[in-house]
KETORRO-891305 format. One line per field, with one value per residue (C-alpha): residue number from 1; y, z, x. Coordinates in Angstrom, 2 decimals. Layout:
residues N
i [NUM:...]
Y [Y:...]
Z [Z:...]
X [X:...]
***
This chain:
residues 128
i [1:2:3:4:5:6:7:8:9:10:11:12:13:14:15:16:17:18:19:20:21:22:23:24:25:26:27:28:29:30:31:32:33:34:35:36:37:38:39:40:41:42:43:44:45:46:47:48:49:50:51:52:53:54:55:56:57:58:59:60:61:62:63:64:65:66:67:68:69:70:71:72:73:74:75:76:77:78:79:80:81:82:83:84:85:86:87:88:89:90:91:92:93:94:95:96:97:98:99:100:101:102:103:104:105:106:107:108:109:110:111:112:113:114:115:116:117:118:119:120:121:122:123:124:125:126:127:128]
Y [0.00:3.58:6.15:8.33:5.15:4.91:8.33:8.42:5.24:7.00:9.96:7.71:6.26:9.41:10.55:7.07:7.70:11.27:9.72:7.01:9.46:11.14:7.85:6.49:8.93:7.62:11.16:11.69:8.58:8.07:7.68:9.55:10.07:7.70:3.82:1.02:-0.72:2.78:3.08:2.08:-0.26:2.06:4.01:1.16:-0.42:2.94:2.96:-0.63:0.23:3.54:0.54:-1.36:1.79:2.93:-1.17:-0.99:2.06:0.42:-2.49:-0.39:1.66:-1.62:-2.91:0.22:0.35:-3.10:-3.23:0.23:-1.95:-5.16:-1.82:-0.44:-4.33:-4.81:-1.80:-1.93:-5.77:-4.63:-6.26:-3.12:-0.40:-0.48:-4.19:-5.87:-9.16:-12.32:-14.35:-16.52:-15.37:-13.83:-16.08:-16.43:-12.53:-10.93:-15.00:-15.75:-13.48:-13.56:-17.37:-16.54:-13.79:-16.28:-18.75:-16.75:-15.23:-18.43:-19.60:-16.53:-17.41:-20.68:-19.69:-17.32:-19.53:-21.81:-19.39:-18.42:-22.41:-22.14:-19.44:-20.99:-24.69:-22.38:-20.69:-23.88:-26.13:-23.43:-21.54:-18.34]
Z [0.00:-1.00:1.76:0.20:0.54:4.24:4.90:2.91:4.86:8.38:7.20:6.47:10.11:11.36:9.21:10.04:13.11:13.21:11.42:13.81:16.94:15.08:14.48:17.56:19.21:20.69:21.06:17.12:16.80:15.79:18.83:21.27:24.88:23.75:26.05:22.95:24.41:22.93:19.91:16.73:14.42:11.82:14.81:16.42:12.55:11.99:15.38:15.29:11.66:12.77:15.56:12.61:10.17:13.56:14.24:10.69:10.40:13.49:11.79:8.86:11.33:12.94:9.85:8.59:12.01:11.69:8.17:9.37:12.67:10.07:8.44:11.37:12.66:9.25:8.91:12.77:11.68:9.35:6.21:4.14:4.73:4.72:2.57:3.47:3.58:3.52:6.38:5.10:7.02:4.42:2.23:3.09:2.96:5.08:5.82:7.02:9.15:10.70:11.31:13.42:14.98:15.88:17.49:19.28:20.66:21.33:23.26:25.44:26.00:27.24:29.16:31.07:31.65:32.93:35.35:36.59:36.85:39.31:41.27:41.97:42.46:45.21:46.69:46.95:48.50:50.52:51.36:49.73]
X [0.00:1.25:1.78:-1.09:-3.79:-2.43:-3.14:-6.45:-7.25:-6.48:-8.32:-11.60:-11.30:-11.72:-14.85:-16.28:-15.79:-17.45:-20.26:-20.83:-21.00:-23.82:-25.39:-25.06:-26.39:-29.94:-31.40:-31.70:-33.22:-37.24:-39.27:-36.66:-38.73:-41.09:-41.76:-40.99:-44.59:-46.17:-44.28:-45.84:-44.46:-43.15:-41.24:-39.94:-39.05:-37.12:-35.31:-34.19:-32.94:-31.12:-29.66:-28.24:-27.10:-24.98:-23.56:-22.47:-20.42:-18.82:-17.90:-16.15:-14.33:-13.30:-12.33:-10.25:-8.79:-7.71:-6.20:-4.34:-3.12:-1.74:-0.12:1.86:2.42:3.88:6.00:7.20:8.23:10.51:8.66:8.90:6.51:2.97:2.70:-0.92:-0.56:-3.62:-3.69:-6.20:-9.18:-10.64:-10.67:-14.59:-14.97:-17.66:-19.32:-16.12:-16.27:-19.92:-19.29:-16.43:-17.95:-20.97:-18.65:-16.70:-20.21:-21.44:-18.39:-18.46:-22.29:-21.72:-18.43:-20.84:-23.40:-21.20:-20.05:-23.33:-24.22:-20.83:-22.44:-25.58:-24.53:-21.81:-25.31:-26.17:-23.88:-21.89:-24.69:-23.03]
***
């Protein structure tokens, strides 16, 4: 990658990044003030999708983040500048990528439900 597509790439980050903050933020979204068991299904249709616009300018601003990260890893490693290289992952493009994200999810879900299984068999034997 050319020093000008790092910078341009750095620059984007932080205009996604803008943009998100805006998006994000709950108070400019439809049915503001309003109890979700009163909304009506248009509002609540346009809030959840206001949710989703926000989640997904998140995920490019994770993604730029991260190829600019493999950049800097990559130039700090001495392999010659700011060279991208595959590690394979990808391979499955954005699939790929919502599979792992689902397993690692579900492995965190049952880690913590193991843990709160621990607490109450604890409660229960101890008494704690």
């Amino acid at each position: 990658m050319r020093q000008d597509q790092y910078e341009r790439l750095q620059a984007l980050t932080e205009k996604l990044t803008d943009v998100f903050l805006d998006e994000a933020d709950p108070a400019k979204w439809p049915g503001h003030g309003i109890a979700a068991n009163t909304m009506e299904a248009k509002t609540r249709g346009d809030r959840y999708w206001c949710k989703k616009n926000a989640a997904a300018t998140l995920t490019v601003i994770m993604k730029t983040t991260s190829l600019i990260g493999v950049i800097q890893s990559n130039s700090a490693g001495g392999s010659g500048g700011a060279e991208v290289e595959s590690d394979g992952k990808d391979s499955d493009g954005l699939d790929g990528e919502i599979r792992a994200a689902e397993k690692e999810a579900a492995r965190l879900i049952d880690k913590a439900q193991r843990e709160s299984g621990k607490v109450a068999f604890d409660k229960r034997v101890h008494g704690k």
